[in-house]
C-alpha positions in Angstrom: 103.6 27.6 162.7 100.9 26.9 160.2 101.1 24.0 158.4 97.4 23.9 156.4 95.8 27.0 156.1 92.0 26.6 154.8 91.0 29.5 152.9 87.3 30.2 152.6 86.6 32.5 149.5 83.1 31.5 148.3 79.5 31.7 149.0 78.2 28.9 150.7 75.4 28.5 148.6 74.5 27.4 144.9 77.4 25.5 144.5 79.6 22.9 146.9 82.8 24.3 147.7 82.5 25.5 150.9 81.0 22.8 151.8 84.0 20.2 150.2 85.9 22.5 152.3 84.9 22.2 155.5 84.9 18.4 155.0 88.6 18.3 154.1 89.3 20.8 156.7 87.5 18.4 159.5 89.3 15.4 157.6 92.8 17.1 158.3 92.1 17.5 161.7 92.9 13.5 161.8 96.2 13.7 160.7 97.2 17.3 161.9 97.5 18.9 165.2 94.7 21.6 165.6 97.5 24.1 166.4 98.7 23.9 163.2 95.3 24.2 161.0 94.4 28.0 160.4 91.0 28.6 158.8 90.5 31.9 156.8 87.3 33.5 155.5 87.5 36.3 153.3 85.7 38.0 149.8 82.3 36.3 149.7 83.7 33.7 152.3 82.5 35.9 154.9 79.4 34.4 154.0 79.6 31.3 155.5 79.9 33.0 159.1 76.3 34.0 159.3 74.5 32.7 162.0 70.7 32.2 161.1 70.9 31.5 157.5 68.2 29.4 155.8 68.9 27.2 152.9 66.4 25.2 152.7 64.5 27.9 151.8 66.4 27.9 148.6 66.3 24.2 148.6 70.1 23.7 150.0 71.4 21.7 152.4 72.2 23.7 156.0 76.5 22.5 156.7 77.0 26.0 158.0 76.1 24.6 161.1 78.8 22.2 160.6 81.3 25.0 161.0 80.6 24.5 164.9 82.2 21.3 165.1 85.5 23.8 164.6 85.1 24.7 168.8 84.7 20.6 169.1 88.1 19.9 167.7 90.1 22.8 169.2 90.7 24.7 165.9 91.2 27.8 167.5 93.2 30.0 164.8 90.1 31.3 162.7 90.2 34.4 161.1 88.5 36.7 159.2 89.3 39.5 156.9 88.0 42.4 158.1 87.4 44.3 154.7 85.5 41.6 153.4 83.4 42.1 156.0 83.1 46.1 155.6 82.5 45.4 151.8 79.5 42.6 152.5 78.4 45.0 155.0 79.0 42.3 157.8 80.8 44.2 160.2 78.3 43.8 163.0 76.6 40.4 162.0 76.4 37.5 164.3 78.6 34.8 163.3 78.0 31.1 163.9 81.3 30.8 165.4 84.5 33.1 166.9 86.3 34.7 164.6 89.7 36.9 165.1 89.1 40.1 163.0 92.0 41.0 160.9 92.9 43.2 158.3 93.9 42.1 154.5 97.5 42.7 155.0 98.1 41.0 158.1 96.0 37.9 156.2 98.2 37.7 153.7 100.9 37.6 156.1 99.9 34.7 158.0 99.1 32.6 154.7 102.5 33.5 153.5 103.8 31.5 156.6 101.8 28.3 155.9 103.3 25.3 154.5 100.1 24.5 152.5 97.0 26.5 151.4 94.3 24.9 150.5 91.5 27.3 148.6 87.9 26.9 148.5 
């Protein structure tokens, strides 16, 4: 059962959000049990997957990396929409971390069964 589902729906860059996010969603980790945290990344959310990326570049910190720490604390149920990633053109990127490839409607489904969904 999924009691806090993180949803990932922005860019990680230009603005904070994702960033926020991933701090809340390693701050519930504390008061949750891993098994039931699901992370979600889908529309431009996809984004933050990317392995290689290069903020400073556009004068940004790098937290991307960050999203590693999600092997570190056994968050295992990650997943990622699968027509986000056909839309970005992502379908055979390297990510920064394992991902289960799913499609929109099987998503939806899972977020449906969370107890609280948190959006960023």
């Amino acid at each position: 059962m999924i009691k806090l589902a993180f949803v990932f729906k922005t860019a990680p860059h230009g603005n904070a959000i994702s960033r926020e996010g991933l701090d809340a969603l390693l701050a519930a980790t504390a008061f949750c049990d891993e098994q039931e945290i699901a992370v979600f990344f889908l529309d431009d959310g996809v984004f933050n997957l990317i392995a290689n990326q290069q903020p400073e570049r556009i004068l940004q910190k790098d937290f991307i990396s960050t999203f590693k720490l999600l092997d570190l604390y056994d968050i295992e149920n990650r997943f990622v929409c699968q027509q986000s990633l056909q839309e970005n053109g992502l379908s055979q990127t390297e990510f920064i971390i394992n991902c289960e490839k799913i499609d929109r409607s099987l998503l939806v489904q899972k977020l449906k069964s969370a107890v609280q969904i948190l959006t960023f």
